[in-house]
N, C-alpha and C positions, 0 to 999 in steps of 0.2 A: 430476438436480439434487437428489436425495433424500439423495445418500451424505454424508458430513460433506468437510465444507473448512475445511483451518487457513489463517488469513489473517493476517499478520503486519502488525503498523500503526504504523507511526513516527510518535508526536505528541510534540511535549514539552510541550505544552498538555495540563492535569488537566481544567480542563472541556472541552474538545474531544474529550479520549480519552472523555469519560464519555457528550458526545453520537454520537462515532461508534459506540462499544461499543454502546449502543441503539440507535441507527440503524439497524448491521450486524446485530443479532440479533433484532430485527423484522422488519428485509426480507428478510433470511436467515438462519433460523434452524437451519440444518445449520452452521454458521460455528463455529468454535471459533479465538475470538483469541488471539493473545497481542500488547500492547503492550509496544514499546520508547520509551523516551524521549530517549536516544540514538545516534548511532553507535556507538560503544564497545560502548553494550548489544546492539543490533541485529543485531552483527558477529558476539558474542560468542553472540548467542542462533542464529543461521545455522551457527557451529561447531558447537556444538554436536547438532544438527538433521544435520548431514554427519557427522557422529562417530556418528549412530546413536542417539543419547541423549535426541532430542525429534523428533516428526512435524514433517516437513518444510512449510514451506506453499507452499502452491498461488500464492499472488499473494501482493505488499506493496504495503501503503497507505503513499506515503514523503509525511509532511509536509513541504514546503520553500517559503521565503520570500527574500524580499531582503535581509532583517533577518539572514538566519544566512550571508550572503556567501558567500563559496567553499566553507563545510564541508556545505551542504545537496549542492550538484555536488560535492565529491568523494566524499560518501557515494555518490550517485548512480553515479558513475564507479565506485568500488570496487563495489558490487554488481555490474556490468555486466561487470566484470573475473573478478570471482570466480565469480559464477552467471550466468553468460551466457542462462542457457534459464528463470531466475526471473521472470516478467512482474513487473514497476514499473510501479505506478502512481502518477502523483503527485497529491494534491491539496495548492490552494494559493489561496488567497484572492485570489491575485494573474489583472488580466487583461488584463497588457500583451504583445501579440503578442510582444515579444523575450522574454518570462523564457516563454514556452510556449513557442518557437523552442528555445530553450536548452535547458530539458528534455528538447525529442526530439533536441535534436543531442548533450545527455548519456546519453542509450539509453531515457526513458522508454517505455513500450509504451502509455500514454495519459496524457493530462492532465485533469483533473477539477476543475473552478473548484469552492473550498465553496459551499454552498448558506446562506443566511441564516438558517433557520430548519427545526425538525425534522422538517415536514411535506416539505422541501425535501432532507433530508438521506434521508429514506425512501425516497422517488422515486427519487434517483441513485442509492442503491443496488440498487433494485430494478430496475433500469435495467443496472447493471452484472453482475445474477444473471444476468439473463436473456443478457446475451451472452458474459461471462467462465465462466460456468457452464452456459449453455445451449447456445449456440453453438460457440464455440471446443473444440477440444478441446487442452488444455493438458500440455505436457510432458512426463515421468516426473519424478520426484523426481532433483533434483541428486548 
């Protein structure tokens, strides 16, 4: 768990990105993010990353809600199409059994309700070191 991890994290929220970005590099500070605030950009930064031109990452944090309707699932879909062996994870403020339903029947590899507060944001992620980083062993690069 010592080596670096690039973790890629789709928010289009500026204060959300700002509290995950501290979140993730308190709980893990091997982490090297990069935020997207789109799909377009997300897509765009994944070519790139397969073209050789940017370190590939390890896992993505995909925000997704009810409020962004079908383009949160087809982003999801398109990942799942394109990098099939990329772990998705979603987090999502949302905690109705069908939109968690729907995420793993869209290919997420976990679902992650936000946490309220920063103290809360530390925990899951340090929750998530220990098994996506500790536990698991993940992939090769796409």
């Amino acid at each position: 768990m010592n080596r670096s991890i690039v973790i890629l994290v789709i928010e289009n929220n500026p204060d959300q990105q700002l509290l995950i970005g501290y979140s993730l590099r308190t709980s893990i500070p091997q982490a090297k993010l990069n935020f997207a605030t789109t799909a377009n950009e997300a897509l765009r930064y994944l070519y790139e990353c397969s073209a050789g031109q940017l370190p590939c990452p390890k896992l993505i944090l995909l925000n997704t809600h009810p409020s962004q309707g079908e383009s949160g699932w087809q982003l999801l879909k398109e990942l799942r199409t394109r990098y099939p062996r990329l772990p998705v994870l979603v987090l999502s403020a949302q905690h109705d059994p069908d939109f968690i339903r729907q995420s793993y029947e869209f290919g997420a590899n976990s679902f992650i309700v936000k946490p309220q507060n920063l103290e809360g944001w530390e925990l899951q992620f340090k929750r998530l070191a220990i098994y996506w980083l500790g536990v698991v062993t993940l992939p090769p690069a796409y």
